[in-house]
N, CA, C and O atoms as CSV, one atom per row, in Angstrom:
chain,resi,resn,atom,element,x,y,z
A,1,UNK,N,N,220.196,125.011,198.624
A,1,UNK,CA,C,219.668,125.141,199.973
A,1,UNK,C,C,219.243,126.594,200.182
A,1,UNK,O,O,220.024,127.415,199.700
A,2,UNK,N,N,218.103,127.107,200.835
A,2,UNK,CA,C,217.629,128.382,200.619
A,2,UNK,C,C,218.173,128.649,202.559
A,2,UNK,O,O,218.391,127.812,203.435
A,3,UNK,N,N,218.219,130.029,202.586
A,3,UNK,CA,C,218.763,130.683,203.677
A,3,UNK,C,C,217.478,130.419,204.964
A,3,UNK,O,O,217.452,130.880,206.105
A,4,UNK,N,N,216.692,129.699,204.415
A,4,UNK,CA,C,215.077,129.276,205.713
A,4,UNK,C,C,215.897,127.686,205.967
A,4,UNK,O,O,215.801,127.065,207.026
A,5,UNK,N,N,216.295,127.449,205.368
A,5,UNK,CA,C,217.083,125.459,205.673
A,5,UNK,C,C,218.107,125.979,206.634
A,5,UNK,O,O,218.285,125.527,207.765
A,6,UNK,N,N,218.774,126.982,206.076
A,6,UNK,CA,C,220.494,127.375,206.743
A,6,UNK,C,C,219.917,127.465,207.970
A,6,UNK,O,O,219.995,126.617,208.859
A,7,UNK,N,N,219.096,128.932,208.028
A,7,UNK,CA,C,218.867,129.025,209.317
A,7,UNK,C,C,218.210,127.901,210.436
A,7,UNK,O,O,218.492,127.835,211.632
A,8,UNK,N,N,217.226,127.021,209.660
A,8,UNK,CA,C,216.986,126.373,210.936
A,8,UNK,C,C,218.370,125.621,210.971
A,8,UNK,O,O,219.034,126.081,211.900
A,9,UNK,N,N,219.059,124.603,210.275
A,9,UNK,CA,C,220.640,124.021,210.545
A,9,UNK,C,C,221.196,124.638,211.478
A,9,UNK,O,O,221.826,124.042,212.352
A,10,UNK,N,N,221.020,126.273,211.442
A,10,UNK,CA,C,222.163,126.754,212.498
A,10,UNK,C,C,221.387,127.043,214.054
A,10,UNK,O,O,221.882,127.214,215.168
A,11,UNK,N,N,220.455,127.023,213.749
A,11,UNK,CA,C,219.271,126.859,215.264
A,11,UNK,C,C,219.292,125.611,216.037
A,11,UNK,O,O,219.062,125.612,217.246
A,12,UNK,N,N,219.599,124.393,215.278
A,12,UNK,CA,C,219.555,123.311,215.436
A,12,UNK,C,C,220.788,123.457,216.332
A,12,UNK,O,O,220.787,123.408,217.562
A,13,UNK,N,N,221.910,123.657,215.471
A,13,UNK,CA,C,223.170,123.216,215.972
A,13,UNK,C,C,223.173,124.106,217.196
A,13,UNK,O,O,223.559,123.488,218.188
A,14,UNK,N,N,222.943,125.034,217.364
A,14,UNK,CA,C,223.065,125.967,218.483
A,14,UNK,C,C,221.958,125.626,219.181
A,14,UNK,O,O,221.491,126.707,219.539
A,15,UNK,N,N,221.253,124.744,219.592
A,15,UNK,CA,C,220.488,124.060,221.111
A,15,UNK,C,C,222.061,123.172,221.513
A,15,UNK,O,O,222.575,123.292,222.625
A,16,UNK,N,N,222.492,122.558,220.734
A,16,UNK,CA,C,223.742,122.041,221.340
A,16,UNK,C,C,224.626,122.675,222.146
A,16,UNK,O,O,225.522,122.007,222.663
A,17,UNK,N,N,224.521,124.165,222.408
A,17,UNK,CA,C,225.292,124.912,222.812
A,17,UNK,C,C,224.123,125.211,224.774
A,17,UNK,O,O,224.516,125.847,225.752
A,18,UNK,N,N,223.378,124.799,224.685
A,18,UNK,CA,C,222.197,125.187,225.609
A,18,UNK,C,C,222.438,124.508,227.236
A,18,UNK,O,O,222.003,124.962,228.294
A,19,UNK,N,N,223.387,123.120,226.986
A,19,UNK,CA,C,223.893,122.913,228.043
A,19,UNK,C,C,225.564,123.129,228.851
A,19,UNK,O,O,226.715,122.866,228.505
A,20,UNK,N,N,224.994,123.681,229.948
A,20,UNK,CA,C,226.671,124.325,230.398
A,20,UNK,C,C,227.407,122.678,230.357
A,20,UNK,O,O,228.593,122.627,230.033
A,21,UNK,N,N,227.074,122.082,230.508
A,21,UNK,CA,C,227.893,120.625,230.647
A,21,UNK,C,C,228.480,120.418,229.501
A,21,UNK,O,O,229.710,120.417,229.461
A,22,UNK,N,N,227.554,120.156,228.099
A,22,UNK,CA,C,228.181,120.069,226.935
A,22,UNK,C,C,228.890,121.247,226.587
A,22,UNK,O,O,229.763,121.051,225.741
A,23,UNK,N,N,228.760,122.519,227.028
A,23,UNK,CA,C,229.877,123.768,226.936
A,23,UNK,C,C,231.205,123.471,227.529
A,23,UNK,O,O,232.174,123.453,226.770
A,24,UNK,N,N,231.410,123.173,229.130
A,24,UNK,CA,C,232.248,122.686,229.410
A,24,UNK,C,C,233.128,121.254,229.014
A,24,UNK,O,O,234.250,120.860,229.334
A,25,UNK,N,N,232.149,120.746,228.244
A,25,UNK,CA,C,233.226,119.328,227.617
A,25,UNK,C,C,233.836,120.104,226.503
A,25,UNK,O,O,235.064,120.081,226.408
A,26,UNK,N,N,233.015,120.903,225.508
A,26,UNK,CA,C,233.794,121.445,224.319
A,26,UNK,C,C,234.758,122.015,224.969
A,26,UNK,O,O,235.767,121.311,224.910
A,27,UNK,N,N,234.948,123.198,225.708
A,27,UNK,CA,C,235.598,124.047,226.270
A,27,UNK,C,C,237.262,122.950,226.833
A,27,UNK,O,O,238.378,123.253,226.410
A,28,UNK,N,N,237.052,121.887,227.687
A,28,UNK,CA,C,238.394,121.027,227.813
A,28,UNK,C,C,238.606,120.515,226.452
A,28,UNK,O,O,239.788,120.607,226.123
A,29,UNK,N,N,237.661,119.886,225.346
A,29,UNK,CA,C,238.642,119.195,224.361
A,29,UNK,C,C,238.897,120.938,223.501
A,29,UNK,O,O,238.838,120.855,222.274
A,30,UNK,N,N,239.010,121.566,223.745
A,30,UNK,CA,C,239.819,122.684,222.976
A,30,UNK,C,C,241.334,122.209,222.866
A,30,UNK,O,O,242.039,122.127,221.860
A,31,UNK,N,N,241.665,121.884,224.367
A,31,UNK,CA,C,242.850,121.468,224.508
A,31,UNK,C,C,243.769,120.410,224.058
A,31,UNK,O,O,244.956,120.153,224.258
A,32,UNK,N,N,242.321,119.619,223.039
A,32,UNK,CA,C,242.913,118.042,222.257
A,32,UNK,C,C,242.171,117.188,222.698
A,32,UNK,O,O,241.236,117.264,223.496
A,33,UNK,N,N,242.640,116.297,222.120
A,33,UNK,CA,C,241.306,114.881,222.572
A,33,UNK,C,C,241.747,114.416,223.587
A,33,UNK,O,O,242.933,114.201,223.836
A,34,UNK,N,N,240.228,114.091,224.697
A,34,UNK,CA,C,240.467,113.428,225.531
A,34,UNK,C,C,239.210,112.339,225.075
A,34,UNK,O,O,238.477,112.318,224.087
A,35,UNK,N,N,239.342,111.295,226.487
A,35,UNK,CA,C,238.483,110.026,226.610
A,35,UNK,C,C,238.013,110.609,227.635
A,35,UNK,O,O,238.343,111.486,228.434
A,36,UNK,N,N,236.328,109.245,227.228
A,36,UNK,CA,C,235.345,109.857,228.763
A,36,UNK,C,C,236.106,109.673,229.805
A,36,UNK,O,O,235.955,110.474,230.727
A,37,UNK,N,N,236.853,108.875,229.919
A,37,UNK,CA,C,238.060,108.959,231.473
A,37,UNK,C,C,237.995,110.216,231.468
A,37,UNK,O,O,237.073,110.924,231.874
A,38,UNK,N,N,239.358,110.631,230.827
A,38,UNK,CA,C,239.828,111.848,231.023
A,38,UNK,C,C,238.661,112.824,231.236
A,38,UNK,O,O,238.691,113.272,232.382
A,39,UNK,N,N,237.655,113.290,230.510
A,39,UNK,CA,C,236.274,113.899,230.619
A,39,UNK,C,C,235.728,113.788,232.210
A,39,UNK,O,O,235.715,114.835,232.859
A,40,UNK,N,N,235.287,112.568,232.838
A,40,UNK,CA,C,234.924,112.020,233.921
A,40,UNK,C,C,235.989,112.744,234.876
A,40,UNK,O,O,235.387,113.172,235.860
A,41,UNK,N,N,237.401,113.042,234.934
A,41,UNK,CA,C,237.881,113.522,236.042
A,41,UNK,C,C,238.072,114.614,236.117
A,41,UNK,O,O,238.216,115.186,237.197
A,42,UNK,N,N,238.141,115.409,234.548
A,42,UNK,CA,C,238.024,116.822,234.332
A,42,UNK,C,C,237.398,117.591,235.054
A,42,UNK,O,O,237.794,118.540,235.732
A,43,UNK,N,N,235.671,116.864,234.794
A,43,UNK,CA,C,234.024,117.808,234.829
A,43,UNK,C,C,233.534,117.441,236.442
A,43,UNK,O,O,232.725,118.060,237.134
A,44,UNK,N,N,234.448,116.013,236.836
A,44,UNK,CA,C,233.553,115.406,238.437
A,44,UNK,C,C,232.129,115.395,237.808
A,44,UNK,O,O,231.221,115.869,238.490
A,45,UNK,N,N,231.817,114.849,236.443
A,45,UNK,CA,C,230.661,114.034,236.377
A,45,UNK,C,C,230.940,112.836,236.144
A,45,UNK,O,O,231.993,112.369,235.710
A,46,UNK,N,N,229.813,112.228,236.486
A,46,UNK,CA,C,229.900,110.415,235.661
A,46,UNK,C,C,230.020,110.467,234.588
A,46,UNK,O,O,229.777,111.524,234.006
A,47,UNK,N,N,230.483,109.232,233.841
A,47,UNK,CA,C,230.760,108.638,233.038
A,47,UNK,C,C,229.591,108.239,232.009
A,47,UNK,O,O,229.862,108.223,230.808
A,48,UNK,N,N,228.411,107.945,232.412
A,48,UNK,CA,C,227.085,108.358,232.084
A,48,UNK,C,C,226.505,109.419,231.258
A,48,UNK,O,O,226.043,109.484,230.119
A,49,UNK,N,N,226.737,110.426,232.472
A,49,UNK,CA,C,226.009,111.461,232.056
A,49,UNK,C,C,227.350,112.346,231.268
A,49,UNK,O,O,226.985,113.416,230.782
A,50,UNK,N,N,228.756,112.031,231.106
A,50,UNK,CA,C,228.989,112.540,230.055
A,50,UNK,C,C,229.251,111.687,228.783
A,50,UNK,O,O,229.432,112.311,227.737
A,51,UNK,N,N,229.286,110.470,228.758
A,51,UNK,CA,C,228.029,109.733,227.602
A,51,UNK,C,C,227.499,110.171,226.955
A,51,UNK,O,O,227.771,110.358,225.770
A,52,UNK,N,N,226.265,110.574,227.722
A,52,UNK,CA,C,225.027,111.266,226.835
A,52,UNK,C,C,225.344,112.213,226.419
A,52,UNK,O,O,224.819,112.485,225.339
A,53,UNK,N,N,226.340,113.236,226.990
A,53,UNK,CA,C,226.271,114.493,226.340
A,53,UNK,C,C,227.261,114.508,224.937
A,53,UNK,O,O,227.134,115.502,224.222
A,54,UNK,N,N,228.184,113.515,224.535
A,54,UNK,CA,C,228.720,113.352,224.075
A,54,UNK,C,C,227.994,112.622,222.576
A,54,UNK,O,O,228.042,112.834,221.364
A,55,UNK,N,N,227.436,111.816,223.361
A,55,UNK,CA,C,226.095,111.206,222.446
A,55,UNK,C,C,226.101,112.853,221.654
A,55,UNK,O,O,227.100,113.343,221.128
A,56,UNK,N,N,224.909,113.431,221.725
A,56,UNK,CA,C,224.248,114.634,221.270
A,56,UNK,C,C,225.385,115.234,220.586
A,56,UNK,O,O,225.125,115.569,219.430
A,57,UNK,N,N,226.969,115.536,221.111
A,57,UNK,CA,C,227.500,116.902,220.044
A,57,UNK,C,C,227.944,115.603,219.042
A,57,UNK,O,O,228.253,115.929,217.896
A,58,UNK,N,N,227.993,114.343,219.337
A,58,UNK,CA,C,228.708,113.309,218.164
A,58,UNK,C,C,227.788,113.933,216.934
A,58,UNK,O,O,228.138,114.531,215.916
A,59,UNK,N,N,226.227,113.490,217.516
A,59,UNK,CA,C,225.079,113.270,216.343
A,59,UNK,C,C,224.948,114.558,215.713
A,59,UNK,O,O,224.592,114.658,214.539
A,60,UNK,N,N,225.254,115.674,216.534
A,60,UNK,CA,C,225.251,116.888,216.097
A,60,UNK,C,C,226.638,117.241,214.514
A,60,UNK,O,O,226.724,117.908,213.483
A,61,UNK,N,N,227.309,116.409,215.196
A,61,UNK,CA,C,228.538,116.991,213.819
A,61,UNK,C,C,229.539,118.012,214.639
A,61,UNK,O,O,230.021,118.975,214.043
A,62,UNK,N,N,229.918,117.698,216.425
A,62,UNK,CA,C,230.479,118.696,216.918
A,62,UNK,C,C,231.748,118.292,217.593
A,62,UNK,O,O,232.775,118.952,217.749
A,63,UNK,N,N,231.441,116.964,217.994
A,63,UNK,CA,C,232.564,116.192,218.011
A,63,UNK,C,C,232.902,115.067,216.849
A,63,UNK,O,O,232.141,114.736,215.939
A,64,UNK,N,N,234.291,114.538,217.113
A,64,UNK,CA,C,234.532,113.505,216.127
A,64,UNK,C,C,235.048,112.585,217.266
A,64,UNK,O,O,235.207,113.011,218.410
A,65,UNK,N,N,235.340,111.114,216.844
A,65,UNK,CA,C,235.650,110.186,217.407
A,65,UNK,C,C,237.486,109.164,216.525
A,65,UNK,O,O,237.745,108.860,215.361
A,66,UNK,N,N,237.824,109.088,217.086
A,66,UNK,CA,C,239.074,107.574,217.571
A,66,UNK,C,C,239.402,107.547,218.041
A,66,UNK,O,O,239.864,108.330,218.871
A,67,UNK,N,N,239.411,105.848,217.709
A,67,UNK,CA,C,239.943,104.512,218.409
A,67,UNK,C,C,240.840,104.209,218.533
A,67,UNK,O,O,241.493,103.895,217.538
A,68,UNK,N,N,241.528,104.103,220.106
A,68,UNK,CA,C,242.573,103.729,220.067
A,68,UNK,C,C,242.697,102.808,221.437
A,68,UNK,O,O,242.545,103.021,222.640
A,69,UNK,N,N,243.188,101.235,220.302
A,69,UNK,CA,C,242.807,100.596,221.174
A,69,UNK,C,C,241.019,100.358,222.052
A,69,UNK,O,O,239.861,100.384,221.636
A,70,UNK,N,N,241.463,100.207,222.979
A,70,UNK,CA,C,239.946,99.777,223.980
A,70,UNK,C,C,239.409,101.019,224.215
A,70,UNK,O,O,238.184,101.015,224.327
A,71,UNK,N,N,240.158,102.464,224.361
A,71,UNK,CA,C,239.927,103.589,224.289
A,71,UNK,C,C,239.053,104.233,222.867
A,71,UNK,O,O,239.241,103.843,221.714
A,72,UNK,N,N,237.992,105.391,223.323
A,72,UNK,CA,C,237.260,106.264,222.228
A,72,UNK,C,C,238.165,107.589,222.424
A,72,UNK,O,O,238.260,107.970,223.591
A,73,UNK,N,N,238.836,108.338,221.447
A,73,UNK,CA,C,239.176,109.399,222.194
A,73,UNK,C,C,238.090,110.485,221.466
A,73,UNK,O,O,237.665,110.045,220.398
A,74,UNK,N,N,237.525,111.911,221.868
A,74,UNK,CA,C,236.660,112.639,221.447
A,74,UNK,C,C,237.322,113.819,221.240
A,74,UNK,O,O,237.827,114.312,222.249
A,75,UNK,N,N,237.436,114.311,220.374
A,75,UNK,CA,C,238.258,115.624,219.811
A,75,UNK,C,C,237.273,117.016,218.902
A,75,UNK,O,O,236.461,116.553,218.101
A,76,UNK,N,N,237.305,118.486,218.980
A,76,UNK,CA,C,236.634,119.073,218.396
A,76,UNK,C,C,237.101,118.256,216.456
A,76,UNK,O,O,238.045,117.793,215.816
A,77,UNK,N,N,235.020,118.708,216.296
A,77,UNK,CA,C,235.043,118.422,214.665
A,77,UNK,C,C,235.838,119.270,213.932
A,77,UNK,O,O,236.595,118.654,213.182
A,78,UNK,N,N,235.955,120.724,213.874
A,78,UNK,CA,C,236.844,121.602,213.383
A,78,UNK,C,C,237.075,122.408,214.507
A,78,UNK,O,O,236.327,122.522,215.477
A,79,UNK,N,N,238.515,123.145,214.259
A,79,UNK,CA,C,238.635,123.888,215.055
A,79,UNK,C,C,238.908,125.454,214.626
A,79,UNK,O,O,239.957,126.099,214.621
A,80,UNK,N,N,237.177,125.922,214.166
A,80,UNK,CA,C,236.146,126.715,213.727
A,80,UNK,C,C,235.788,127.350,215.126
A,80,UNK,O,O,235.683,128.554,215.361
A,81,UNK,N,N,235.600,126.179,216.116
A,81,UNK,CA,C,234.881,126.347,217.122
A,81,UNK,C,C,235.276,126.991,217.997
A,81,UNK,O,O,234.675,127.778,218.728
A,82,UNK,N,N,236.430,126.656,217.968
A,82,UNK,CA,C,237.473,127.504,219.222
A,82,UNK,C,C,237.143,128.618,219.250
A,82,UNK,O,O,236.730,129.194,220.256
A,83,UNK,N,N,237.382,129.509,217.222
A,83,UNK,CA,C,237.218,130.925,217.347
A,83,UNK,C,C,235.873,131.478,217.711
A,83,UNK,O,O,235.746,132.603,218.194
A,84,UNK,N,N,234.646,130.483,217.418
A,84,UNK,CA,C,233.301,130.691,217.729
A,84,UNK,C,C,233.299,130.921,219.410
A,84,UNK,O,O,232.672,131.919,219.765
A,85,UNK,N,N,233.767,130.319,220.216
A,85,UNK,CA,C,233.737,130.133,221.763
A,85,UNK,C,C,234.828,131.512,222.225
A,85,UNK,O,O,234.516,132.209,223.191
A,86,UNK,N,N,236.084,131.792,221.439
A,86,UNK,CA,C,236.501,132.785,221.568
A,86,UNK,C,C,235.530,133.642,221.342
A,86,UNK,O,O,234.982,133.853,222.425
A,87,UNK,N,N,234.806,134.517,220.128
A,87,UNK,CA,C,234.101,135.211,220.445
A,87,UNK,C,C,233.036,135.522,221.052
A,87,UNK,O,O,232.666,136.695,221.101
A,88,UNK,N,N,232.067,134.102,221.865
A,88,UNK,CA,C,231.327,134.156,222.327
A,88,UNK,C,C,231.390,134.937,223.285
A,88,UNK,O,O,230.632,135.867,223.565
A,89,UNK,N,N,232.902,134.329,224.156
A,89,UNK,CA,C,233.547,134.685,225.412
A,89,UNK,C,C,233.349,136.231,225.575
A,89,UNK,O,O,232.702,136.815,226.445
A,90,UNK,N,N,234.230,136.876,224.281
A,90,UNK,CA,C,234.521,138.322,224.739
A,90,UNK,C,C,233.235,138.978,224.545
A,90,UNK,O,O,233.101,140.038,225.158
A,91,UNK,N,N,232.004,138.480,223.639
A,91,UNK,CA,C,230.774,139.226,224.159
A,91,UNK,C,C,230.331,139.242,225.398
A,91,UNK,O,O,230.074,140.223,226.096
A,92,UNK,N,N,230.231,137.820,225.715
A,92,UNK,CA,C,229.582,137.966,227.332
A,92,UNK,C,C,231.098,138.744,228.830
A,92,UNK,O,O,230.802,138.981,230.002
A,93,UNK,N,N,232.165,138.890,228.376
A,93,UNK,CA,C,233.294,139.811,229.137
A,93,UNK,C,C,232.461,141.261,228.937
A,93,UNK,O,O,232.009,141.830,229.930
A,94,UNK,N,N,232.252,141.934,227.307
A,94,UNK,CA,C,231.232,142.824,227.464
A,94,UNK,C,C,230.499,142.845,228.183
A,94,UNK,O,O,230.786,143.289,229.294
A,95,UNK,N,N,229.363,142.437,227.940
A,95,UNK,CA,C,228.042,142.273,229.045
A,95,UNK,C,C,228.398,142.236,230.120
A,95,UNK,O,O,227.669,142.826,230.917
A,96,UNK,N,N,229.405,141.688,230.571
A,96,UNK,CA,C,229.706,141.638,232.216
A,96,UNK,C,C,230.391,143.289,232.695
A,96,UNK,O,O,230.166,143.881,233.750
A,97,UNK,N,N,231.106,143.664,231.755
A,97,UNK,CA,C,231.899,145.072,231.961
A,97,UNK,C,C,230.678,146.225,232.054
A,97,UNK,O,O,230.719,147.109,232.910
A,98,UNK,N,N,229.901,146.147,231.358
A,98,UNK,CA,C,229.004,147.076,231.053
A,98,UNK,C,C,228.198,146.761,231.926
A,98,UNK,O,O,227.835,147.861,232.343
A,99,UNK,N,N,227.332,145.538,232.849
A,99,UNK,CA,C,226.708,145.402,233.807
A,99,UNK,C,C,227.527,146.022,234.918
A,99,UNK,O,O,226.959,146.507,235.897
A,100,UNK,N,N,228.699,146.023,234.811
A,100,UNK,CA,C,229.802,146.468,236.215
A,100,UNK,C,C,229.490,147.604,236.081
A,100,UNK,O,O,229.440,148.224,237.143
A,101,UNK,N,N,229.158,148.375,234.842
A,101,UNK,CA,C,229.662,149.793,234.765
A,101,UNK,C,C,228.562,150.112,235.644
A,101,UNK,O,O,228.805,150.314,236.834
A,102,UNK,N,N,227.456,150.177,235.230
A,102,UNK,CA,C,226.322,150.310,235.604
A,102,UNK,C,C,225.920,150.274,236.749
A,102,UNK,O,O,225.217,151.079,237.361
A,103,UNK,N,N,226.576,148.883,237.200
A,103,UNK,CA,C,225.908,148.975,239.458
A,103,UNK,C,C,226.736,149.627,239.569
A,103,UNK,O,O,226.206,150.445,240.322
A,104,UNK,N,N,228.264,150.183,239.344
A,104,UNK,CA,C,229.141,151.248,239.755
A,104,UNK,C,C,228.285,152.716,239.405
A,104,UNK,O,O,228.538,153.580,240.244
A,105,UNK,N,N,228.021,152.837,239.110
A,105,UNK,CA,C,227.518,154.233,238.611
A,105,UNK,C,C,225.793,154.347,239.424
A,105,UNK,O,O,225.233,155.377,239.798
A,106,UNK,N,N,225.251,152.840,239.508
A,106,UNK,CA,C,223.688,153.256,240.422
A,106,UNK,C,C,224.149,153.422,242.218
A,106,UNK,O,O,223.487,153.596,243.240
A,107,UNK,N,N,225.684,153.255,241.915
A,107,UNK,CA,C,226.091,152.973,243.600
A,107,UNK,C,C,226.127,154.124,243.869
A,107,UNK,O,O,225.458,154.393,244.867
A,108,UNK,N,N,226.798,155.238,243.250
A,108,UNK,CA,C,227.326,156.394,243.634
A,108,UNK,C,C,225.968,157.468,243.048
A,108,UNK,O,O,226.130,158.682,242.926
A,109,UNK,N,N,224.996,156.947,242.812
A,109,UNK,CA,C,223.609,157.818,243.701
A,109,UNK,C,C,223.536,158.113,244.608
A,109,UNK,O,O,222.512,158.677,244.993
């Protein structure tokens, strides 16, 4: 596989990251698998529309799925991701500190 395949793979996978909704579903199953129930009372979305979003990280390779019973439960694919979302986090805590710094410092003009 040449590093022009990798990269689009990892472009790909990262539009999955583009909706705050599907951010916030990864972000609760950090905590372990839940079902769209559980999902549905988490987010106060439908059942629907987190469906679909679930749809997309399945096909993506971002969630995994079992059955239990009449229940689907949805759980992170590895938990790779966590540390990926950990560091996402403390970049954008940067960006936010350093935007602070900044209107603090255009204030006291």
């Amino acid at each position: 596989m040449t590093d022009k395949e990798i990269h689009k793979m990892h472009a790909d996978l990262c539009k999955v990251f583009t909706s705050p909704v599907r951010v916030e579903i990864l972000d609760i199953l950090r905590d372990g698998k839940k079902s769209v129930n559980d999902l549905e009372e988490l987010t106060c979305l439908s059942q629907s529309n987190i469906s679909q979003h679930l749809q997309i990280l399945r096909d993506k390779g971002v969630v995994r799925t079992e059955k239990n019973g009449k229940y689907v439960y949805y759980s992170l694919a590895t938990p790779k991701l966590v540390k990926a979302f950990a560091i996402m986090k403390e970049i954008l805590e940067d960006r936010l500190a350093e935007t602070a710094e900044l209107h603090e410092k255009l204030q006291k003009r």
